[in-house]
C-alpha positions as CSV (number, residue, x, y, z in Angstrom):
1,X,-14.6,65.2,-82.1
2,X,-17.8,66.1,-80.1
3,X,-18.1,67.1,-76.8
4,X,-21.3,66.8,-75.1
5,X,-22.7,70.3,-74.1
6,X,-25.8,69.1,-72.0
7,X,-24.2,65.7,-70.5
8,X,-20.9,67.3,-69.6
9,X,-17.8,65.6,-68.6
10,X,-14.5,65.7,-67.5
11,X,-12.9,65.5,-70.4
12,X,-12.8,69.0,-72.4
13,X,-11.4,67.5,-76.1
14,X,-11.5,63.9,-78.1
15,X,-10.4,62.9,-81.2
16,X,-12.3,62.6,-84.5
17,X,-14.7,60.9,-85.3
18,X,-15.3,59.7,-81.3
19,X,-17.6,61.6,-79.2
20,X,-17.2,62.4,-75.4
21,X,-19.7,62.8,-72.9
22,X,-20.7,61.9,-68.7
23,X,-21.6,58.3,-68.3
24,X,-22.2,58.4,-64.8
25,X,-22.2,60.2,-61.6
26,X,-23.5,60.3,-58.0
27,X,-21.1,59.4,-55.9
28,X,-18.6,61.4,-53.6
29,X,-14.7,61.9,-54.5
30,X,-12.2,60.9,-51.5
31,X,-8.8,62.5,-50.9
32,X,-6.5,62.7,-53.8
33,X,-9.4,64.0,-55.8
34,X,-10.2,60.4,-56.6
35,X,-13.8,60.0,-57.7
36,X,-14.5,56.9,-59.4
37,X,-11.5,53.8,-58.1
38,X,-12.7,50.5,-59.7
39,X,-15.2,49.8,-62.5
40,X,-16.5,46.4,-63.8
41,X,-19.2,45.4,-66.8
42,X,-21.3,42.8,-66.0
43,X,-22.3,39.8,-67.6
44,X,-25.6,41.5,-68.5
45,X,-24.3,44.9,-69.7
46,X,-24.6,47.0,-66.3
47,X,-22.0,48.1,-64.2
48,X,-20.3,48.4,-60.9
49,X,-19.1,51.6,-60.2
50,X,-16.5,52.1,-56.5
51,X,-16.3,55.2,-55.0
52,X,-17.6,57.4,-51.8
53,X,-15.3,59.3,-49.6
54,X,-13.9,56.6,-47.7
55,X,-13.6,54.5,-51.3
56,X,-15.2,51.4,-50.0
57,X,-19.1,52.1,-51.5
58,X,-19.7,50.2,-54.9
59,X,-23.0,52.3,-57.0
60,X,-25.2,50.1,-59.8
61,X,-25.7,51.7,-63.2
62,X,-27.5,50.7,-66.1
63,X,-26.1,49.8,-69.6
64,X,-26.4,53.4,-70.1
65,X,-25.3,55.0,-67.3
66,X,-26.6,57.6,-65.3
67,X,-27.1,59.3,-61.5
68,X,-27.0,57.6,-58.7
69,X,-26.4,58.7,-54.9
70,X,-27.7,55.3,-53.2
71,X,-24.2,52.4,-52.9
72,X,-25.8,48.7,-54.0
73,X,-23.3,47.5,-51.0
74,X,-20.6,48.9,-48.8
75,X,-17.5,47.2,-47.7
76,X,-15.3,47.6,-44.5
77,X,-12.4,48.7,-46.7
78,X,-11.3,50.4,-50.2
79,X,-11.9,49.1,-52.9
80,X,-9.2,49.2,-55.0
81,X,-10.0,46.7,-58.5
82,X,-13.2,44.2,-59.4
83,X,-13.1,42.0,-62.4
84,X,-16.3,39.0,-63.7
85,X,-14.4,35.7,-64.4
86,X,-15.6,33.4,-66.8
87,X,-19.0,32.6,-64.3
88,X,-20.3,35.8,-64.4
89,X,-18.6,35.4,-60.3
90,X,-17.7,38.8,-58.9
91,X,-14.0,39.1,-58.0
92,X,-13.1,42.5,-55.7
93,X,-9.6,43.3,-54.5
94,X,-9.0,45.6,-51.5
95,X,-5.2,46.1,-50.0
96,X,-5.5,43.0,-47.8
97,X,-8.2,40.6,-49.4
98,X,-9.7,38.9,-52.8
99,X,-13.3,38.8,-52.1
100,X,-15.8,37.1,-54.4
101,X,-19.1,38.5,-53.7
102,X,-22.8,38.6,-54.6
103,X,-22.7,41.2,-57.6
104,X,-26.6,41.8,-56.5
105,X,-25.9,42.1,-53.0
106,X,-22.0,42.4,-51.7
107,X,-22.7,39.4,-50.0
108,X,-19.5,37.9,-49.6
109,X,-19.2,34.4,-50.6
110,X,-15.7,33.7,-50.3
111,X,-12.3,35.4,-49.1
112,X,-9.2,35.0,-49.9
113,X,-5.7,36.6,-47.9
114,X,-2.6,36.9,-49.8
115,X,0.7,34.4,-49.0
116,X,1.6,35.1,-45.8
117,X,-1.0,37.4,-46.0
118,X,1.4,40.2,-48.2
119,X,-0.9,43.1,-49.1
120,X,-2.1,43.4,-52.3
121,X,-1.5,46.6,-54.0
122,X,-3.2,48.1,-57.2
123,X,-4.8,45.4,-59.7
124,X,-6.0,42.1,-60.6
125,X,-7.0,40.5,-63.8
126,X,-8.3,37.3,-64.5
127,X,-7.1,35.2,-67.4
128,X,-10.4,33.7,-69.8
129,X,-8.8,30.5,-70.1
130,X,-8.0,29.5,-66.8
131,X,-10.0,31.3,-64.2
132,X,-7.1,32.3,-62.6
133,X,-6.4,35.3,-60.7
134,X,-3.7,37.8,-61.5
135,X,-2.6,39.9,-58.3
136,X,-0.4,43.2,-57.9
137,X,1.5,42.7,-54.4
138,X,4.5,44.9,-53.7
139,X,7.4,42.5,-54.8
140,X,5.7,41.9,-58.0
141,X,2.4,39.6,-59.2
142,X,1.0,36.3,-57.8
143,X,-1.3,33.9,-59.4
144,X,-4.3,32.7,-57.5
145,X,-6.4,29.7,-58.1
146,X,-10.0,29.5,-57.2
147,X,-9.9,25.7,-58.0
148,X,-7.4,25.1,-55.3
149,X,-8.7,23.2,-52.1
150,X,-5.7,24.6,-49.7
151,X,-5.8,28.5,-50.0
152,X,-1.8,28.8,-48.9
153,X,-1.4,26.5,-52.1
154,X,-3.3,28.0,-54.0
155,X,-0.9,31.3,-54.5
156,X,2.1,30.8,-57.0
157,X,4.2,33.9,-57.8
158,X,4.2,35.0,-61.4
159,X,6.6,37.7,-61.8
160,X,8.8,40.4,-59.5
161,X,8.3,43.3,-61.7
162,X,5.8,45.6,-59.4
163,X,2.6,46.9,-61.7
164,X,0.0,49.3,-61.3
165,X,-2.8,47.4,-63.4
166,X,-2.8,44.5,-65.7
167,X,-5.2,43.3,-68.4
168,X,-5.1,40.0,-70.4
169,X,-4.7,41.4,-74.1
170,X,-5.3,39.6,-76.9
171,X,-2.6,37.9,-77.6
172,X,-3.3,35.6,-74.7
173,X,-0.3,37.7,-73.2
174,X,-0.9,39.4,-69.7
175,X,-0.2,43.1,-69.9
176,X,0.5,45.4,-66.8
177,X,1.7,49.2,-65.9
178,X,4.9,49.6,-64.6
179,X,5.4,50.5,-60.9
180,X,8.3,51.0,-59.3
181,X,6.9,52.0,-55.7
182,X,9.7,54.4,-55.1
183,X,9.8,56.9,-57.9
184,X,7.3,59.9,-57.9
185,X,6.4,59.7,-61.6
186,X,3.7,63.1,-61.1
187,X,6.5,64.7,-59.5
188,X,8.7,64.9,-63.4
189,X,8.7,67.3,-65.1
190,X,8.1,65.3,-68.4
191,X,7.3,61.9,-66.5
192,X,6.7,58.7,-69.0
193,X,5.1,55.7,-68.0
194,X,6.2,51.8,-69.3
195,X,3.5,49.8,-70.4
196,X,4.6,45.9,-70.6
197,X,3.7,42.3,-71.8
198,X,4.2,39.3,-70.2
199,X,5.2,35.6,-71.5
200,X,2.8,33.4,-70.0
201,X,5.0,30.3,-70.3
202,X,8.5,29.2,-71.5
203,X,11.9,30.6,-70.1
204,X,10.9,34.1,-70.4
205,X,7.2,33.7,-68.3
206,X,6.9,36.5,-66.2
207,X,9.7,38.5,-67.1
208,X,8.1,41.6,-68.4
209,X,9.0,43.5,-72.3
210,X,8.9,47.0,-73.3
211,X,5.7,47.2,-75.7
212,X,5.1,51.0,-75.3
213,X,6.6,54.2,-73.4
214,X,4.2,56.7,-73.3
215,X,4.3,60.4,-72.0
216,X,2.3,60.7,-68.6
217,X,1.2,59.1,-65.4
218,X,-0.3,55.9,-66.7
219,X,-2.7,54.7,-64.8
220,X,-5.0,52.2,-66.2
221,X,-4.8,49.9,-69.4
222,X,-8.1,48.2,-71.2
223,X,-8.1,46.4,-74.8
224,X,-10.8,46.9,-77.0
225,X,-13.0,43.4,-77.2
226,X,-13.2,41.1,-80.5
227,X,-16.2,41.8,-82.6
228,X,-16.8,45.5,-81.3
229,X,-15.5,48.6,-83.2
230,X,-12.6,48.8,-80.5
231,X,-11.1,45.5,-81.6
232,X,-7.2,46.0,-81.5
233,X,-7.2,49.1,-79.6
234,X,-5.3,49.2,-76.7
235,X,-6.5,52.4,-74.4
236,X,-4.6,53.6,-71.6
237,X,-5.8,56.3,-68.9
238,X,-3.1,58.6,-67.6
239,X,-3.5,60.6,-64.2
240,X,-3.1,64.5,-63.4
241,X,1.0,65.2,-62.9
242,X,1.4,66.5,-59.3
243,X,-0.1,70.0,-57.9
244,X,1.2,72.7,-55.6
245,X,-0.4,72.0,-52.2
246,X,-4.0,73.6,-52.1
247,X,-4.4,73.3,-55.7
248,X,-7.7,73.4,-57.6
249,X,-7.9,69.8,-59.4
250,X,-10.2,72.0,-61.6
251,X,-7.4,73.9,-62.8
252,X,-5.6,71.2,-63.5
253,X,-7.1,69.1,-66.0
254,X,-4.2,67.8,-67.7
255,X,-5.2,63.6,-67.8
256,X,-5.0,62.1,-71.3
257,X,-6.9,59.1,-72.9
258,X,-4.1,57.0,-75.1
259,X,-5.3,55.1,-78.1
260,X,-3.0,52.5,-79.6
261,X,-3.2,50.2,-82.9
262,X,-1.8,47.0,-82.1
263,X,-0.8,46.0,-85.5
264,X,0.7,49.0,-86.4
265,X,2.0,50.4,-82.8
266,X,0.6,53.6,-84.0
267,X,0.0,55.8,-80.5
268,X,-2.8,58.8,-80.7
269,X,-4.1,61.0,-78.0
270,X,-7.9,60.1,-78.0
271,X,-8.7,62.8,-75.3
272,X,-7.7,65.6,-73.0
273,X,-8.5,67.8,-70.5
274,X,-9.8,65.3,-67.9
275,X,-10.0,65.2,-64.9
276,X,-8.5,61.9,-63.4
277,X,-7.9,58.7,-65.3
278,X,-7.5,56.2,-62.0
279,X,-9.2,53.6,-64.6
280,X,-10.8,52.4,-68.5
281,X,-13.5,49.9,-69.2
282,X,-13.5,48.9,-72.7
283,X,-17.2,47.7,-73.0
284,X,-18.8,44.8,-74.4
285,X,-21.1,47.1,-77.1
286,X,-17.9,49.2,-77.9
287,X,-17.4,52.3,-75.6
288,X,-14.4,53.0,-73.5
289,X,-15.2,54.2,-69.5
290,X,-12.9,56.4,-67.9
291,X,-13.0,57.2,-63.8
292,X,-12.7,60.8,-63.3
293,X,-12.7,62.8,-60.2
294,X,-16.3,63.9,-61.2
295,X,-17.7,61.3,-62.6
296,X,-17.4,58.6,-65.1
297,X,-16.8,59.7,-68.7
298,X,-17.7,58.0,-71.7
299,X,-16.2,58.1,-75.2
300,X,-17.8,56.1,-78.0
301,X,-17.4,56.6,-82.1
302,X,-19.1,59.3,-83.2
303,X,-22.4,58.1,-85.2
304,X,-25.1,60.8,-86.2
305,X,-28.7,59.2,-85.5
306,X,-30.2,57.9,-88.6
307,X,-34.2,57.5,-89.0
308,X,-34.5,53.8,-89.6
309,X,-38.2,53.5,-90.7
310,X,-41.9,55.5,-89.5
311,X,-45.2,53.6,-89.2
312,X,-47.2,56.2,-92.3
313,X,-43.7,55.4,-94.9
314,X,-43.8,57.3,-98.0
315,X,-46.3,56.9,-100.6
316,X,-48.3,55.2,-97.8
317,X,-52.1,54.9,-97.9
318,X,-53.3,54.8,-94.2
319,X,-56.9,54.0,-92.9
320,X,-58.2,56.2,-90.1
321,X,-58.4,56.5,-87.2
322,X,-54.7,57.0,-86.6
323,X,-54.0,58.7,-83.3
324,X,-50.3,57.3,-83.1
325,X,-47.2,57.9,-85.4
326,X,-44.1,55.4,-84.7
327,X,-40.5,57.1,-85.6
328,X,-38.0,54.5,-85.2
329,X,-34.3,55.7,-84.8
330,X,-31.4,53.3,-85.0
331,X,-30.0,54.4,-81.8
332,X,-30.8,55.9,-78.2
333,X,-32.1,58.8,-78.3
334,X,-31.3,62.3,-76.3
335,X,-34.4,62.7,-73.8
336,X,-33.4,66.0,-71.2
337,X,-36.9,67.5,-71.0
338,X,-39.3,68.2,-73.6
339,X,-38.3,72.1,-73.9
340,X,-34.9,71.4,-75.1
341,X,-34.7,72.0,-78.9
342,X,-32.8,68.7,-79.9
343,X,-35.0,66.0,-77.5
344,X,-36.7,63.5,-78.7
345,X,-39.6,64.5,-76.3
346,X,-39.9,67.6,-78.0
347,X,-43.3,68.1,-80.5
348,X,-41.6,71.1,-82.4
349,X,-39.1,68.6,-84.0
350,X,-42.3,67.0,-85.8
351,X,-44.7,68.3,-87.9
352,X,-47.7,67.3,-90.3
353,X,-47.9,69.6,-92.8
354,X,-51.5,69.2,-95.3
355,X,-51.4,68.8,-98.9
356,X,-53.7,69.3,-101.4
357,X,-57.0,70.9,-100.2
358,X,-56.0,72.5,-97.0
359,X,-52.2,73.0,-98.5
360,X,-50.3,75.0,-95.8
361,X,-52.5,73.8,-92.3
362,X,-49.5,72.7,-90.0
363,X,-50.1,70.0,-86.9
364,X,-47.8,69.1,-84.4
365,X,-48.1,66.1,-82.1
366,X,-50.0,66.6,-78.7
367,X,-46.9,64.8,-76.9
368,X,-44.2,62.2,-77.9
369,X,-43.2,59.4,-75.4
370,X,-40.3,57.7,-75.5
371,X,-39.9,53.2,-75.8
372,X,-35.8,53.0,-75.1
373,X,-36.2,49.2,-75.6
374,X,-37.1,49.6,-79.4
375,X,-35.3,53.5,-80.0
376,X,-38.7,54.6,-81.3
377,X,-40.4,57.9,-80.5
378,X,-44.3,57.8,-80.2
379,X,-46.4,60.9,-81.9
380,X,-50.0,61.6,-80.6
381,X,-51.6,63.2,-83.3
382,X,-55.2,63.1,-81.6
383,X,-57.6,62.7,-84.6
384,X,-56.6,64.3,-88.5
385,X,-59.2,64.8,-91.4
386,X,-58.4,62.5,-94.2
387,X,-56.0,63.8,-96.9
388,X,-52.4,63.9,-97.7
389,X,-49.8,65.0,-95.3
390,X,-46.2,65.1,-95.2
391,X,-44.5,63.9,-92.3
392,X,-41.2,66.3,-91.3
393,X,-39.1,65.1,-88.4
394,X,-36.7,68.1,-87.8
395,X,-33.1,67.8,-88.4
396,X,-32.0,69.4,-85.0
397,X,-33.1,65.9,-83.2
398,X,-30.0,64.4,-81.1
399,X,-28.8,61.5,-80.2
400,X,-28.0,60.2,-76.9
401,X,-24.6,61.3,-77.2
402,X,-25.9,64.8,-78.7
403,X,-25.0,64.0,-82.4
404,X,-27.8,65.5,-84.5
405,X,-29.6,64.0,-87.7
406,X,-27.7,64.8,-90.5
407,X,-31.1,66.1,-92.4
408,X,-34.5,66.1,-91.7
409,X,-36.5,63.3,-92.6
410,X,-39.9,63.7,-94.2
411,X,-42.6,61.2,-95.5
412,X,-45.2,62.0,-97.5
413,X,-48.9,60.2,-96.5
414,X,-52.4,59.9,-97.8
415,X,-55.1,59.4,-94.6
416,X,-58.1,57.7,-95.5
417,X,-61.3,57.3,-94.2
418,X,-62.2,53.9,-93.1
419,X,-65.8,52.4,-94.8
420,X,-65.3,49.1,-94.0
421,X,-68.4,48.9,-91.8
422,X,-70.5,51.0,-93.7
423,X,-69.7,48.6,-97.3
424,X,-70.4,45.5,-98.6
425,X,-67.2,43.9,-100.3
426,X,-68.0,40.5,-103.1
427,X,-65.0,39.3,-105.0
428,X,-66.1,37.8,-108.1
429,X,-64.2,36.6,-111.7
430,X,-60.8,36.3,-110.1
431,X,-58.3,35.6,-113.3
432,X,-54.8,35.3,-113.8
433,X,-52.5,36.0,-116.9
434,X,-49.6,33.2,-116.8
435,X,-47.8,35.4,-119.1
436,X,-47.5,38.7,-116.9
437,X,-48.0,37.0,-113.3
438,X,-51.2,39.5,-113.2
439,X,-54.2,38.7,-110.8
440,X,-57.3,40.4,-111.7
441,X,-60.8,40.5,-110.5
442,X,-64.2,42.0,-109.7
443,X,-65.7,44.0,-106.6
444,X,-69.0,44.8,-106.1
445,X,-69.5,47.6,-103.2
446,X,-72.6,47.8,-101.9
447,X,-73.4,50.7,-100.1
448,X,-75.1,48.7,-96.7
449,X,-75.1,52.1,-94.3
450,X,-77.7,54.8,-93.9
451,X,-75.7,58.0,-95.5
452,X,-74.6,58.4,-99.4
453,X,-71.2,58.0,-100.4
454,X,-69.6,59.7,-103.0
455,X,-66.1,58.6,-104.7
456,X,-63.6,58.5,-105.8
457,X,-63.1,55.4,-102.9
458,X,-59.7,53.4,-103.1
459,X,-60.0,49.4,-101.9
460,X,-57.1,48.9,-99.2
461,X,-55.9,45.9,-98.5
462,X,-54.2,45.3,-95.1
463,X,-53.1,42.1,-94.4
464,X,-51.8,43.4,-90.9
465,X,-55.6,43.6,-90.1
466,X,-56.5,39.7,-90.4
């Protein structure tokens, strides 16, 4: 697979054909050489990232990620999970309360104490059909129902098999890491981790079943969403084994991504080398988010950019002036800074290149910008003589995730000069042949400006222009 050399991550290999590279970053690491603790999508493709020193800060980032320093909100204790229930509502879990807050603000709008006010442990997970809320404690899980007018009622216990994280899968079944609380699972010297399912009714509800064993400290599960690329994946983050006291976490980058095929329980290695893996976001457009001690990584399939369409196609006849040239890609495109040899930004990747008469004279843009909303770059080519050009976008362009074009793309163009002001245009004896589906007629030009003209002239019609 690719590793990003300019966005860097934790990770340091992934698996063909995915691609690896930093999503986010900003915020401090605490002890433990936890960066990243909790992550959530929300309902309009952001996320909320927790982190800071003390764990307790919660950063904003864009659908693509990012830097950020500045926390949206800060809480008076860690944050240890957040989930969005079916409302787009904001659920976050610290050790002692479920808070649903303002996801703009961290207002708090509602909290909620365990029974007897037990403190909650690792995870919670909300179930789609129900709205209600799955909780770690330490003598196993508790179901919690927003619904409930008496909060003491509202908490019925689920299971007594202790967990580390759970996610609903998609089987309808609720699907958790096992956690014993007293074994040291870093401390093995070839630990293994349980991974487990739950029946969510019948005799069997809440008693959990051996899906998968793998090798590691598993430490976070996420399944791949319906109608994304990731659909029956199940992903699971594993943690760094334990280190000698005064250890560099650097030197110890041995946290795996786990990729599993539900239908055939196949089990791959997605990715090494990281960092942390305290927990995976499987995301709504088909990327998997993994918190590292760094930053937030991101893995995504690997897909070299592909020139969709350019406003001067080939073959084209274009009427001058034409100061802009429209490059549409069919993804985001890798910005850095206009020296770097595979941005978008750069005007050595494009080139217009004369043929014909002044065969051989070579332009390149004046400057490129960038519209993210439409993946299209923007050539200012200032003002070109008439003639026919050829178009070369250079094959060194990245993508976003620093997968270059698999060729260069190149258009050939004829620039014309625009008369329309200086002619006269009559349509006369327009005809039609029923056989062919041919429409003919006559045009009389009549020269109506002060200089001569001298052909040949070619009559463009551009409906785009009316």
């Amino acid at each position: 697979g690719h590793v990003a050399k300019q966005q860097v991550g934790d990770f340091t290999g992934v698996l063909a054909p995915f691609a690896a590279k930093s999503f986010a970053s900003g915020f401090a690491a605490s002890e433990g050489d936890i960066g990243a603790q909790a992550m959530v999508e929300l309902p309009d493709g952001s996320f909320l990232v927790s982190g800071g020193t003390l764990r307790n800060e919660v950063f904003a980032f864009a659908e693509k990620g990012g830097r950020n320093t500045t926390p949206l909100f800060e809480l008076s204790e860690p944050i240890v999970d957040m989930a969005v229930d079916a409302f787009g509502q904001l659920w976050v879990m610290t050790g002692h309360e479920l808070l649903q807050l303002d996801a703009s603000s961290g207002v708090v709008v509602r909290r909620v104490q365990g029974p007897a006010q037990a403190p909650m442990t690792h995870a919670l997970a909300i179930e789609p059909d129900t709205g209600h809320i799955y909780v770690s404690f330490g003598d196993g899980i508790k179901v919690f129902d927003p619904t409930a007018t008496a909060t003491e009622g509202a908490w019925r216990t689920f299971s007594k098999m202790r967990v580390g994280d759970l996610a609903f899968g998609p089987d309808g079944r609720l699907w958790g890491v096992r956690w014993s609380g007293t074994d040291i699972t870093a401390a093995s010297s070839f630990p293994t981790t349980d991974i487990v399912s739950f029946p969510m009714t019948g005799r069997t509800q809440g008693r959990g079943e051996l899906e998968f064993r793998l090798a590691g400290v598993i430490d976070s599960i996420a399944f791949g969403l319906m109608g994304t690329p990731l659909e029956g994946l199940l992903f699971a983050s594993s943690n760094t084994t334990q280190q000698p006291v005064g250890g560099d976490a650097q030197e110890r980058r041995d946290a795996k991504l786990w990729m599993i095929e539900l239908d055939s329980r196949r089990v791959l290695q997605l990715a090494k080398g990281g960092s942390r893996g305290e927990s995976v976001v499987a995301t709504s457009d088909g990327r998997i988010l993994v918190a590292q001690t760094n930053q937030v990584d991101e893995i995504a399939p690997a897909q070299a950019p592909v020139v969709q369409a350019v406003s001067v196609p080939d073959g084209s006849l274009v009427p001058l002036p034409m100061q802009r040239i429209g490059v549409v890609f069919d993804q985001a495109m890798w910005l850095g800074s206009d020296a770097d040899a595979g941005s978008v930004l750069n005007v050595a990747n494009y080139s217009l290149t004369a043929v014909g008469d002044n065969a051989g004279a070579v332009l390149l843009p004046q400057s490129v910008a960038w519209d993210a909303a439409t993946n299209t770059a923007w050539l200012d080519v200032g003002q070109i003589d008439p003639g026919q050009y050829q178009l070369e976008i250079k094959s060194r362009l990245q993508s976003d995730a620093e997968l270059a074009l698999e060729s260069a793309y190149i258009s050939t163009f004829t620039a014309l000069n625009d008369m329309t002001a200086q002619l006269r245009l009559e349509f006369a004896g327009t005809r039609a042949d029923r056989l062919t589906g041919a429409v003919s007629y006559d045009v009389i030009i009549t020269n109506i400006g002060e200089d001569d003209i001298k052909g040949p002239m070619t009559l463009l019609l551009d409906p785009g222009r009316y």
